[in-house]
N, C-alpha and C positions, 0 to 999 in steps of 0.2 A: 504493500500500500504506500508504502516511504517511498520507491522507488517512484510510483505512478504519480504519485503528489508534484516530484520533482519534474518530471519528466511533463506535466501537465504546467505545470507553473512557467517552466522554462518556454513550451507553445506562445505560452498566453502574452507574457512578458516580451516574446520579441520577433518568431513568425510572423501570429495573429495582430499584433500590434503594429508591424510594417504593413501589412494588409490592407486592413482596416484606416489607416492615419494616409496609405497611399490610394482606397478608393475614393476616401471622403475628401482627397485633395485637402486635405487639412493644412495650410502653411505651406504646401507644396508646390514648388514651379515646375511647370515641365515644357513651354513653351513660353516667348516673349510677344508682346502686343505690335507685332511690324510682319507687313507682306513683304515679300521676297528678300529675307531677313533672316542668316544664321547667325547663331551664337557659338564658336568652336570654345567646348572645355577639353582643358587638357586634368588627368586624374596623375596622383600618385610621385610627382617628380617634387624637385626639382632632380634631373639626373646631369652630371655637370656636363655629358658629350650631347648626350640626347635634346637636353632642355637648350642647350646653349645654340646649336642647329637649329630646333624649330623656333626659337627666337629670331636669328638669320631670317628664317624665311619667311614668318611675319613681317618682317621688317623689310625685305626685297616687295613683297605684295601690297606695303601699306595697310594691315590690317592690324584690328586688336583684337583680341581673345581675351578668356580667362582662364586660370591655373589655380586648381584645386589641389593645395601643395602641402605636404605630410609636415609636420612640426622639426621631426630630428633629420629630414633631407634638408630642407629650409634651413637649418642651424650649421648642416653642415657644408652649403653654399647659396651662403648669404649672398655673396656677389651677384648671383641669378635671380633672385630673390628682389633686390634692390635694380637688377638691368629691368625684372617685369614691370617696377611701380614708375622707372625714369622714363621707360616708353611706354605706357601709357593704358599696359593690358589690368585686367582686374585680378586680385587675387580675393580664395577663399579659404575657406579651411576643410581639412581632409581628414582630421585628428592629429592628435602630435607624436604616437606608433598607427600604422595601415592596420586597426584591427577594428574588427566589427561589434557596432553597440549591441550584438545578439550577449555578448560575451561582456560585458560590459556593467555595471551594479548604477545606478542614477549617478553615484557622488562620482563615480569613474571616469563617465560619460562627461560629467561636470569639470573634471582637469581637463582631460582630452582636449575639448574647447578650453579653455581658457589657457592654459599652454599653449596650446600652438596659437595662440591670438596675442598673446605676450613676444612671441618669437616674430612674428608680423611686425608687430607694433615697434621690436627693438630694432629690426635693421630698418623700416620706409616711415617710421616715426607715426603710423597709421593704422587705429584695427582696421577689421571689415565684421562686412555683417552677412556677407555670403557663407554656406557651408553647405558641404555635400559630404552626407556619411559613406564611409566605407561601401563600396558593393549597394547604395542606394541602403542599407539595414537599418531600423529604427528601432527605439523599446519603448517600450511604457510611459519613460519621462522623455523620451526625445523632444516632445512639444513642450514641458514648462522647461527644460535645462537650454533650449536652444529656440526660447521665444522672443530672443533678442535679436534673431540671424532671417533672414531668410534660404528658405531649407530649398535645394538644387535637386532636380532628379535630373531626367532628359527626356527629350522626346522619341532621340535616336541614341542604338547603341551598336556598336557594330563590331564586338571579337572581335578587337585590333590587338588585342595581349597577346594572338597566337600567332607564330610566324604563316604558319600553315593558311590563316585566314588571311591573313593581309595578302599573301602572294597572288592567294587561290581567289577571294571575294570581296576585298575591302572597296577594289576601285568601282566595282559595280553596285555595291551596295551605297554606296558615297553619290554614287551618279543618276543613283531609282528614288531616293532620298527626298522628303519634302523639305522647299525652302520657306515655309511660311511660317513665321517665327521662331524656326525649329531650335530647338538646342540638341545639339552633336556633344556626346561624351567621346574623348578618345587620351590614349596615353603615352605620357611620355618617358615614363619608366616601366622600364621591365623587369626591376627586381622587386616583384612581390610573387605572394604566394597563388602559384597557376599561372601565372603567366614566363612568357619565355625573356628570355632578357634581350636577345635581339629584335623583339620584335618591333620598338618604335624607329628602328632604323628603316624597315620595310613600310613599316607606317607614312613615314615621312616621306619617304618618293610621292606614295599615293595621293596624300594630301597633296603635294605641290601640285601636281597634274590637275588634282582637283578644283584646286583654288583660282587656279590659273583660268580653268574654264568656267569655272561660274561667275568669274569677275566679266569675262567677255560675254555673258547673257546677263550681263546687268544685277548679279544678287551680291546684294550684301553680305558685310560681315560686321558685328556689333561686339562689343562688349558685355556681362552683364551689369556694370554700374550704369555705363551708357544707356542699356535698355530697359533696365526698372525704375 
C-alpha cells in the first residue's frame, strides 16, 4: 500500500500536473501574437563551440532569438552569456542543473529558478522573467514558484538532439512548419541526457539553409521580449 501511495502521489505531483496546467494553458505560451512571425529558442546551452556559431549566424542573418540557458553552462561561459544580452537576443531560464521539476520537491524547484536568475543577473546586470522547464515538465507548485516568469512551451518541436534526425528530417520538418506566431524549440547543446553531442552541429547547417529561405519569403524572426 506504501508503495502505491508513492507511486500514486508521484503521478499526481508531476505527470498529471504537467497535463493538466499544459491543457488548461494555465501561464503557458506556446505561440506569439504576429503573422508570419517565428520565434527560434534555443534549449540547454550555453555550449562554448556550439552556442558561439549559432550566434555567428544570427548575427550574418540579422536576427534575434532567445536562449533558454542552464544556470552552471551560463556560469561556466559567461562570455556567451553577456555576447546574447550585447546583441540583442532574449535570455530565459532552463534551471540552474538540466533536471526535470518531475524530480524536483516545490522549495527545489524554488532554487533552480532563483539560481540560475542570480547567475543572469551577475554577468548582463539583468533578470528575466522568461522560463522554460526542462523537457516542457511541471509539478504541482510550478504555477505559485514560477508566477513571476512567464512559462515557455512551443509550438514546434523537432528531434534536433539526434544526429540521426537532423541528417534524416530536420530540414523538412523546419520547411512543413507553420510561421504564424510559431515558436521553434531547438538546441544548442548536446550534452545532456539522450541527446547526442554532435548533434547541434548538424542542426546548425539546417537552420542556416532555413533561415536563409524564409527570410526571402518574407517571414520573420522575433524575439520573445520583443514579442510579448
Amino acid at each position: 500500500m506504501i508503495l502505491v501511495f508513492i507511486i500514486v502521489t508521484f503521478f499526481v505531483y508531476s505527470i498529471i500536473s504537467t497535463i493538466v496546467i499544459r491543457l488548461m494553458n494555465l501561464k503557458i505560451i506556446r505561440r506569439v501574437p504576429r503573422d508570419r512571425t517565428i520565434a527560434l529558442t534555443f534549449d540547454d546551452g550555453p555550449h562554448p563551440s556550439h552556442t558561439s556559431a549559432l550566434l555567428d549566424m544570427l548575427k550574418k542573418h540579422g536576427i534575434k532569438a532567445t536562449f533558454f540557458v542552464v544556470g552552471e553552462h551560463a556560469v561556466q561561459n559567461p562570455g556567451l552569456i553577456k555576447r546574447m544580452a550585447d546583441e540583442g537576443h532574449s535570455l530565459g531560464l532552463h534551471h540552474y542543473r538540466h533536471i526535470s521539476s518531475w524530480f524536483l520537491t516545490p522549495w527545489g524547484l524554488k532554487k533552480q529558478l532563483e539560481k540560475s536568475n542570480e547567475v543572469i543577473r551577475g554577468i548582463t546586470g539583468e533578470e528575466t522573467y522568461l522560463y522554460r522547464p526542462p523537457w516542457g515538465h511541471l509539478n504541482v507548485s510550478s504555477l505559485l514558484f514560477a508566477k513571476r516568469y512567464r512559462i515557455i512551451i512551443w509550438s514546434h518541436i523537432f528531434k534536433d538532439w539526434k544526429v540521426k534526425e537532423c541528417r534524416d528530417n530536420l530540414s523538412r520538418r523546419l520547411n512543413h512548419a507553420d510561421s504564424e506566431g510559431a515558436v521553434y524549440v531547438l538546441h544548442d547543446n548536446g550534452a545532456t541526457l539522450g541527446a547526442d553531442e554532435d548533434a547541434p552541429k548538424y542542426m546548425l547547417e539546417c537552420l542556416d539553409a532555413f533561415i536563409e529561405d524564409a527570410l526571402e519569403r518574407n517571414i520573420r524572426f522575433i524575439s520573445l521580449d520583443d514579442a510579448l
